[in-house]
Backbone as XML, in Angstrom:
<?xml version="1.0"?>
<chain id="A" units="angstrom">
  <residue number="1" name="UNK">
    <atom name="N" x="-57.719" y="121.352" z="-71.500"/>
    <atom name="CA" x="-58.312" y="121.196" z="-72.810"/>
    <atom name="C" x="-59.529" y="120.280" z="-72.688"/>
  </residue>
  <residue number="2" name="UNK">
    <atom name="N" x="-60.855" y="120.570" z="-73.737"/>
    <atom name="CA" x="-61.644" y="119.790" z="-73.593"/>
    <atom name="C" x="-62.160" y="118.381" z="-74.370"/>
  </residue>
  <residue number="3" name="UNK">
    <atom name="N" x="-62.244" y="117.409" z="-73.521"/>
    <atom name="CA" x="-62.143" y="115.949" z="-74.033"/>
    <atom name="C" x="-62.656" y="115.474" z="-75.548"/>
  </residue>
  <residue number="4" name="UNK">
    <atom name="N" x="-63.395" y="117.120" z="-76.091"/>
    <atom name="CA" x="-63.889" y="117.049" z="-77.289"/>
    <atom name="C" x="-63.187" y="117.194" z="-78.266"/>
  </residue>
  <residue number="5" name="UNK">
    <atom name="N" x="-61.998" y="118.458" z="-77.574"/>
    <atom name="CA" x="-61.052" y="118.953" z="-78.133"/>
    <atom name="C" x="-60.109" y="117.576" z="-78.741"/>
  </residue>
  <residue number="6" name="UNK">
    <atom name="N" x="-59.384" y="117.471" z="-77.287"/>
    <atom name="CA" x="-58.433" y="116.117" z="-77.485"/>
    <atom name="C" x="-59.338" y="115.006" z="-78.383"/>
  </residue>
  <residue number="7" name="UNK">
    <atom name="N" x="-60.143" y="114.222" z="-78.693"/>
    <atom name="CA" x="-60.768" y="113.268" z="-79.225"/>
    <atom name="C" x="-60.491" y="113.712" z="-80.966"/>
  </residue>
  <residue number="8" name="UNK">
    <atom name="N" x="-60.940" y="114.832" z="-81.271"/>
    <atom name="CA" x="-60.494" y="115.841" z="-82.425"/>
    <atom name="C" x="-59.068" y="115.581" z="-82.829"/>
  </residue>
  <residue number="9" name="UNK">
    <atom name="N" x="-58.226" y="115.604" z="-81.713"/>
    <atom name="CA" x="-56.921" y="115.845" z="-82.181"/>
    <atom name="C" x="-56.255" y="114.529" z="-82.556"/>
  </residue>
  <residue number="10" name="UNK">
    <atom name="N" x="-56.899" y="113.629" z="-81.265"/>
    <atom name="CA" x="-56.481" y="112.143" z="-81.210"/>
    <atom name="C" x="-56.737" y="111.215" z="-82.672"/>
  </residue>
  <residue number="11" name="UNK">
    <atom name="N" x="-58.172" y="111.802" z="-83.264"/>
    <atom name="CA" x="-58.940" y="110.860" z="-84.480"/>
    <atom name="C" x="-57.740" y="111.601" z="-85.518"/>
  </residue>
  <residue number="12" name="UNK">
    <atom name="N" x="-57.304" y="112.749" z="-85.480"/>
    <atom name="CA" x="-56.920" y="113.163" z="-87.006"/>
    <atom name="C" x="-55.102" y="112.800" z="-86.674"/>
  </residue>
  <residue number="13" name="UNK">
    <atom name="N" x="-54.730" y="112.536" z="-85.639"/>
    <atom name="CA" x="-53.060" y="111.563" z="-85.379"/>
    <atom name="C" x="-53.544" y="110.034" z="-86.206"/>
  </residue>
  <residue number="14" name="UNK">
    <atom name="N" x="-54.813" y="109.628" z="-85.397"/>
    <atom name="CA" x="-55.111" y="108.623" z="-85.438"/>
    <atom name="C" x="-54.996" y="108.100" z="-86.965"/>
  </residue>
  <residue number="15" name="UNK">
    <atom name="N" x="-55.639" y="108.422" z="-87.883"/>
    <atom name="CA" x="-55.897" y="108.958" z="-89.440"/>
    <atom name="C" x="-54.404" y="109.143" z="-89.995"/>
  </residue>
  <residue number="16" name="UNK">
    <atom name="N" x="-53.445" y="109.820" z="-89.444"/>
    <atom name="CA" x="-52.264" y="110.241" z="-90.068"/>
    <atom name="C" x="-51.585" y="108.747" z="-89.777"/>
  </residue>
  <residue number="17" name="UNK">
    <atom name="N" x="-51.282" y="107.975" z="-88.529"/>
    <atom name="CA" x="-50.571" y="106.851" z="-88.282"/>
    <atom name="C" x="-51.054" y="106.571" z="-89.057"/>
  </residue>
  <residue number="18" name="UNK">
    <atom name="N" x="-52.190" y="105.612" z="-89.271"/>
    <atom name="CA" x="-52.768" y="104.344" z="-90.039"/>
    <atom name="C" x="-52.718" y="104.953" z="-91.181"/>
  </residue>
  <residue number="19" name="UNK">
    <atom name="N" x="-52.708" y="105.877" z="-92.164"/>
    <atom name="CA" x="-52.010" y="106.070" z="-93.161"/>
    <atom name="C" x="-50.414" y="106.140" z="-93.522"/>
  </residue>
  <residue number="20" name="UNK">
    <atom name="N" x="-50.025" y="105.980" z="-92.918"/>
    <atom name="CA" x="-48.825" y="106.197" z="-92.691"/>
    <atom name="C" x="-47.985" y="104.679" z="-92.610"/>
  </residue>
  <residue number="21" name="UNK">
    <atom name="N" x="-48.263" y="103.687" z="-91.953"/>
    <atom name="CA" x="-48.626" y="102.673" z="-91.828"/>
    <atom name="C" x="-49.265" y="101.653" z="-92.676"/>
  </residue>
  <residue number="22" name="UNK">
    <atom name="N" x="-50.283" y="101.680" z="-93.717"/>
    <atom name="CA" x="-50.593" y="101.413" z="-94.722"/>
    <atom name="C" x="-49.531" y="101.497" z="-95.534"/>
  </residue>
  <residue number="23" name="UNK">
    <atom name="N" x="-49.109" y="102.539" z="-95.800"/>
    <atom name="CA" x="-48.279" y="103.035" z="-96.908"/>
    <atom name="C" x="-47.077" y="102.479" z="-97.094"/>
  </residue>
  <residue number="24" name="UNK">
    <atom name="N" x="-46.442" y="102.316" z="-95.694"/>
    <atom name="CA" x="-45.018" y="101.916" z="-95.612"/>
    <atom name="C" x="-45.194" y="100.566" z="-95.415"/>
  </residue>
  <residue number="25" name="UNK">
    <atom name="N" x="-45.871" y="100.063" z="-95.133"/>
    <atom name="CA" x="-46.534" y="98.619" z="-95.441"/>
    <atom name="C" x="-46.400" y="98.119" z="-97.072"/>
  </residue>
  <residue number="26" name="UNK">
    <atom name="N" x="-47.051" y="99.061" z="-97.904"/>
    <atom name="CA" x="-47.207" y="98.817" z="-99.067"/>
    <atom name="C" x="-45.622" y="98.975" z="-100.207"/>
  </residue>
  <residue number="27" name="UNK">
    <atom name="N" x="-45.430" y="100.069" z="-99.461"/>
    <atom name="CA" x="-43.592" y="100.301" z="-100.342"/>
    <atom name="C" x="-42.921" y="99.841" z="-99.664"/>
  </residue>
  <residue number="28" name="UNK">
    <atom name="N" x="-42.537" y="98.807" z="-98.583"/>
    <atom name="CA" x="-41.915" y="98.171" z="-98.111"/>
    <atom name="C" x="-40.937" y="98.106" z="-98.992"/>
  </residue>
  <residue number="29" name="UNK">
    <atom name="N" x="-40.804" y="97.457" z="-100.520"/>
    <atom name="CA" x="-39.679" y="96.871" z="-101.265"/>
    <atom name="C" x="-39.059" y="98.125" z="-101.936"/>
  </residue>
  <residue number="30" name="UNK">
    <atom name="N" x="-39.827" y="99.159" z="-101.594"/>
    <atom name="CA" x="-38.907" y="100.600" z="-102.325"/>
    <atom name="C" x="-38.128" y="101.491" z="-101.392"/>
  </residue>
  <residue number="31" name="UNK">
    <atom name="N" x="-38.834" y="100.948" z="-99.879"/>
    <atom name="CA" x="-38.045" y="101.838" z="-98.781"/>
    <atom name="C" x="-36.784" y="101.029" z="-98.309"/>
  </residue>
  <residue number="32" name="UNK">
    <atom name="N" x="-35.511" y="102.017" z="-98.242"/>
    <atom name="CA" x="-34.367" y="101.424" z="-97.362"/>
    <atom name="C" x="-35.034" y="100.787" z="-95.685"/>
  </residue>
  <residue number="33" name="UNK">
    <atom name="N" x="-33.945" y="99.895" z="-95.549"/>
    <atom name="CA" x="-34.328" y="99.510" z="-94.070"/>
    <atom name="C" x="-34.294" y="100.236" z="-93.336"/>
  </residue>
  <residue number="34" name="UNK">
    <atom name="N" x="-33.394" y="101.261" z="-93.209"/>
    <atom name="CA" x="-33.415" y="102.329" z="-91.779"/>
    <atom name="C" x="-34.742" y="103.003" z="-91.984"/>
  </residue>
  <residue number="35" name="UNK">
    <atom name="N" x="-35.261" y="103.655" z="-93.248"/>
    <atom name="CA" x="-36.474" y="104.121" z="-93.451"/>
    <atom name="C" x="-37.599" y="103.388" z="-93.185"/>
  </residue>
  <residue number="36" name="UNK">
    <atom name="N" x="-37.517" y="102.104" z="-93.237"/>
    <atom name="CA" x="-39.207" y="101.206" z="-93.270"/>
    <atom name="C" x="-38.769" y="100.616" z="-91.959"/>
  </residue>
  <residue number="37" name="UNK">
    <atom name="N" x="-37.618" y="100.839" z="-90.832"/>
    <atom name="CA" x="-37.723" y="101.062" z="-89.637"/>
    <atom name="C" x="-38.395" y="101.897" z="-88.478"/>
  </residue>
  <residue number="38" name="UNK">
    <atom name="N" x="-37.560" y="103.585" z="-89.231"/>
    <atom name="CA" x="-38.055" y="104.640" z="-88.522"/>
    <atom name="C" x="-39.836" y="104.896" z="-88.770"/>
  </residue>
  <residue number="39" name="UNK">
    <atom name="N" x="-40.470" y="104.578" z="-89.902"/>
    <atom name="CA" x="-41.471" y="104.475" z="-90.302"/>
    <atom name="C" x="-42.525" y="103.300" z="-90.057"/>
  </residue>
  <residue number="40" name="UNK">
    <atom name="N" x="-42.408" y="102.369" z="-90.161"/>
    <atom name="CA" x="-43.284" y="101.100" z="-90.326"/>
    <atom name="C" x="-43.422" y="101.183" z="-88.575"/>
  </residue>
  <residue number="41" name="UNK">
    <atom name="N" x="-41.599" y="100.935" z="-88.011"/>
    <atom name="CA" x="-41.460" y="99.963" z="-86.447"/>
    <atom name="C" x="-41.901" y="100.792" z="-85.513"/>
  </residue>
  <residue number="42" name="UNK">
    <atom name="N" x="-41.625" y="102.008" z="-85.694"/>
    <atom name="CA" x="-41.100" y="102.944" z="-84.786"/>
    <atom name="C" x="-42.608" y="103.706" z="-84.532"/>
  </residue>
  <residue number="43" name="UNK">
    <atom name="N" x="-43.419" y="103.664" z="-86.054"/>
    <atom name="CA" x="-44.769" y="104.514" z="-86.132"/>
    <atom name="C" x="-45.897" y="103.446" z="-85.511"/>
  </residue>
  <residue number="44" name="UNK">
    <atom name="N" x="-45.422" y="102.275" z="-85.446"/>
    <atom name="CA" x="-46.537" y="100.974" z="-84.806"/>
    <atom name="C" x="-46.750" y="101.567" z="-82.901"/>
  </residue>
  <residue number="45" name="UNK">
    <atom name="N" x="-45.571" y="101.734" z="-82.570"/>
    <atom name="CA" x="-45.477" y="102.495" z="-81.179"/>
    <atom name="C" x="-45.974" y="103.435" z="-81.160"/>
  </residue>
  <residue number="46" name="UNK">
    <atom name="N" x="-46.231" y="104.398" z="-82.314"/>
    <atom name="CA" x="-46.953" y="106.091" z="-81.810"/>
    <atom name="C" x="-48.449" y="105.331" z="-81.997"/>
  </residue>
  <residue number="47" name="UNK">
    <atom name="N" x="-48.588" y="104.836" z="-82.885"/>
    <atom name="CA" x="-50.055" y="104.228" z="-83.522"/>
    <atom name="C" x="-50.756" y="103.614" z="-81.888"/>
  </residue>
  <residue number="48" name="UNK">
    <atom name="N" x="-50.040" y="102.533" z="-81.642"/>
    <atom name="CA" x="-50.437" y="101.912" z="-80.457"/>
    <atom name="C" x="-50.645" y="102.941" z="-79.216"/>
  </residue>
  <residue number="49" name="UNK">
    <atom name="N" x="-49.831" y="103.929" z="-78.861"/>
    <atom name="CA" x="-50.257" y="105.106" z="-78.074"/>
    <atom name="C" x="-51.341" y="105.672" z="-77.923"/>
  </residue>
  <residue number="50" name="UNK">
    <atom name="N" x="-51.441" y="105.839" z="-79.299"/>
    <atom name="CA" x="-52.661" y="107.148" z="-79.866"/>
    <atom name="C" x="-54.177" y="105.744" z="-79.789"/>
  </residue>
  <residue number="51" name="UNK">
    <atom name="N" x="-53.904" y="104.805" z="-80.022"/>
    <atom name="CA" x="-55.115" y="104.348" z="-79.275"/>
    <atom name="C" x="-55.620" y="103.877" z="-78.195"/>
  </residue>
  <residue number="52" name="UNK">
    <atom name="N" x="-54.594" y="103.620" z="-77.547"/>
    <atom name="CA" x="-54.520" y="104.199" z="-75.679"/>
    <atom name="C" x="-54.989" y="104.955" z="-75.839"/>
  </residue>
  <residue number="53" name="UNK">
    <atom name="N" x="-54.496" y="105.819" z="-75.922"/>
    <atom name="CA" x="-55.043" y="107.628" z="-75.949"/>
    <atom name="C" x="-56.547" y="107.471" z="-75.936"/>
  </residue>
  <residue number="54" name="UNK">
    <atom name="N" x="-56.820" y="106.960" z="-77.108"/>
    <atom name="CA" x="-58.581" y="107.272" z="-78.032"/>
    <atom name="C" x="-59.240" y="106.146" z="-77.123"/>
  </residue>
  <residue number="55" name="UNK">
    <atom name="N" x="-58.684" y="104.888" z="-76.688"/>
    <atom name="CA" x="-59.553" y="103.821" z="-75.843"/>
    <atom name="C" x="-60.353" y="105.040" z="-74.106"/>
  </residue>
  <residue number="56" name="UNK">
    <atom name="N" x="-58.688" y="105.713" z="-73.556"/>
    <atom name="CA" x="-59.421" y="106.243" z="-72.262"/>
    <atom name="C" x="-60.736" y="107.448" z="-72.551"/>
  </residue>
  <residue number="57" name="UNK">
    <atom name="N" x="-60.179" y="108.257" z="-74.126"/>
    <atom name="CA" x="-60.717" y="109.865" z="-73.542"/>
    <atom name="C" x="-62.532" y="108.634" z="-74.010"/>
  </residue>
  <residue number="58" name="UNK">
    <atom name="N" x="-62.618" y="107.865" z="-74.506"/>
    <atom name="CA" x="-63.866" y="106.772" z="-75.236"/>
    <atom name="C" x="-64.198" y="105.794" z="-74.023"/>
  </residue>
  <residue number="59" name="UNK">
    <atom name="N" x="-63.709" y="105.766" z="-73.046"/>
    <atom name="CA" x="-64.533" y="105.084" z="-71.756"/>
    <atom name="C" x="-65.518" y="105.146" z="-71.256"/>
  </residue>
  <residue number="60" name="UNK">
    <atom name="N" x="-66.137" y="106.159" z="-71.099"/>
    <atom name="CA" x="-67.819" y="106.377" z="-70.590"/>
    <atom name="C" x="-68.587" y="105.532" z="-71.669"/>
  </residue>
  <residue number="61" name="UNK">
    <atom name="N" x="-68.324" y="105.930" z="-73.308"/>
    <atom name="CA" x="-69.257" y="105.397" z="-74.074"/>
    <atom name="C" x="-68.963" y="103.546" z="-74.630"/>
  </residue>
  <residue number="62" name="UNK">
    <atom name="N" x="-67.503" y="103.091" z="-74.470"/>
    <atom name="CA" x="-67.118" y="101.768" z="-74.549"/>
    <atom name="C" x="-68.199" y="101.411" z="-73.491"/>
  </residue>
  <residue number="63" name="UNK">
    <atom name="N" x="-67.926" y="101.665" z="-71.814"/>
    <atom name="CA" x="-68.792" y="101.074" z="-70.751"/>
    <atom name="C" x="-70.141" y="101.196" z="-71.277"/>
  </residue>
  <residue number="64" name="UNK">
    <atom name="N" x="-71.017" y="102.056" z="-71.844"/>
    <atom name="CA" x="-72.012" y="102.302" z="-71.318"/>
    <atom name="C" x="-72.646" y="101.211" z="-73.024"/>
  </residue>
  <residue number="65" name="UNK">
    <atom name="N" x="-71.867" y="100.950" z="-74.097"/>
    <atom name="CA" x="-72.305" y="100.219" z="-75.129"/>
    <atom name="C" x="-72.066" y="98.695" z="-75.152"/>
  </residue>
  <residue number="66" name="UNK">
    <atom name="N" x="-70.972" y="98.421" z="-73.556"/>
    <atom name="CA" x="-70.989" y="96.601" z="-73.661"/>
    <atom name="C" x="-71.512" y="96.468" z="-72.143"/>
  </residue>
  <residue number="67" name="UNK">
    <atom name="N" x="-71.820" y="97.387" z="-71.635"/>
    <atom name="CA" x="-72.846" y="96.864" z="-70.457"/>
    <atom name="C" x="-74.158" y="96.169" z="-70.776"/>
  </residue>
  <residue number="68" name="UNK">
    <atom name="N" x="-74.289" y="95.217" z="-69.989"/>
    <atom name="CA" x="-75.748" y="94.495" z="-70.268"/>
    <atom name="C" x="-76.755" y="95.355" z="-69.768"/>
  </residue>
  <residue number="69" name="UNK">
    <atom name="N" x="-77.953" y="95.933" z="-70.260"/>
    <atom name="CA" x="-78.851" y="96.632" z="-69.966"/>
    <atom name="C" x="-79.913" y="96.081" z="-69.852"/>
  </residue>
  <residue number="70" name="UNK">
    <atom name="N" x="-80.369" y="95.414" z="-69.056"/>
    <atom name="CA" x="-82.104" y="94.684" z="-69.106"/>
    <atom name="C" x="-82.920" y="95.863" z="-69.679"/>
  </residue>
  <residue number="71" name="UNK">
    <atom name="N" x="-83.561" y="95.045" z="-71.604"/>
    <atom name="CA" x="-84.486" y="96.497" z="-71.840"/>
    <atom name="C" x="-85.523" y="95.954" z="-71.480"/>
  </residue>
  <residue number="72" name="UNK">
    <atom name="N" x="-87.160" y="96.709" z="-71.925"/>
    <atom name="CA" x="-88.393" y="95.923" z="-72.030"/>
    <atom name="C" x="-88.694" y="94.612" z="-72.593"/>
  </residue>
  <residue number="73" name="UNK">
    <atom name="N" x="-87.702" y="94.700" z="-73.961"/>
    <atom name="CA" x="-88.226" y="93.092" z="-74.468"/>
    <atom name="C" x="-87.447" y="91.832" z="-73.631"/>
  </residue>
  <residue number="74" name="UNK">
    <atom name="N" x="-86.667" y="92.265" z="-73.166"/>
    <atom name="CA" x="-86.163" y="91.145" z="-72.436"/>
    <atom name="C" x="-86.330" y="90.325" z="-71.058"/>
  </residue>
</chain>
């Protein structure tokens, strides 16, 4: 698959956690505990994945935007 592809797939997981996450954040006092477990605890681990995920397929352009570049004005 192509890294454009996956990046696509990764941003719209990405989008679903952190909504997801927000939310159960916010109804905390309306959700049972096993629910604002399987949801809140359990979705912090897919969340944290999926930006692993989005940090590697985003490596060429992380490196190439905190590298020091000697320009002209400098």
């Amino acid at each position: 698959m192509k890294r454009q592809t996956l990046l696509k797939i990764t941003n719209g997981v990405l989008a679903a956690l952190m909504t997801t996450q927000a939310a159960s954040g916010l109804l905390h006092a309306r959700l049972s505990a096993d629910t604002f477990e399987l949801v809140h605890e359990h979705g912090a681990y897919l969340l944290i994945a999926a930006v692993v995920v989005h940090v590697v397929l985003n490596r060429a352009w992380i490196r190439s935007a905190f590298s020091r570049h000697k320009t002209q004005a400098d």
